[in-house]
C-alpha positions, 0 to 999 in steps of 0.5 A: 262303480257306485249306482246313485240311489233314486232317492237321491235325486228325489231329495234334490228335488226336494230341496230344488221345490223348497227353494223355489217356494221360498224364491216366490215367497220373498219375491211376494214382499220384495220383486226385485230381490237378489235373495229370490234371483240367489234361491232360484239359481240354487234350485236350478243347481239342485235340478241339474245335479238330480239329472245327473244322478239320474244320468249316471244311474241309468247309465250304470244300469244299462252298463249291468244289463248289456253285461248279463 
């Protein structure tokens, strides 16, 4: 099994940060804005999938150290 890369994740929450910066920029001109609702939907999306990888690394990490 393939460990993650921690950079991985870090660009998730990279992108994740983007959008919910775009999100409060067309929130700032339009309140109600599905656009904005859409972008912090995708961000949430983006941070549940950099847990996941985190999840997964530590878990293969740990696998390898119970092995040694």
């Amino acid at each position: 099994m393939e460990m993650p890369q921690r950079g991985e994740s870090e660009y998730l929450i990279a992108k994740a940060e983007q959008c919910f910066r775009l999100a409060d920029h067309i929130r700032g001109d339009h309140p109600s804005s599905e656009v904005a609702a859409e972008l912090d939907a995708i961000a949430h999306e983006f941070l549940a999938r950099a847990v996941e990888v985190d999840t997964e690394r530590d878990r293969v990490e740990t696998a390898k150290q119970r092995q040694q």
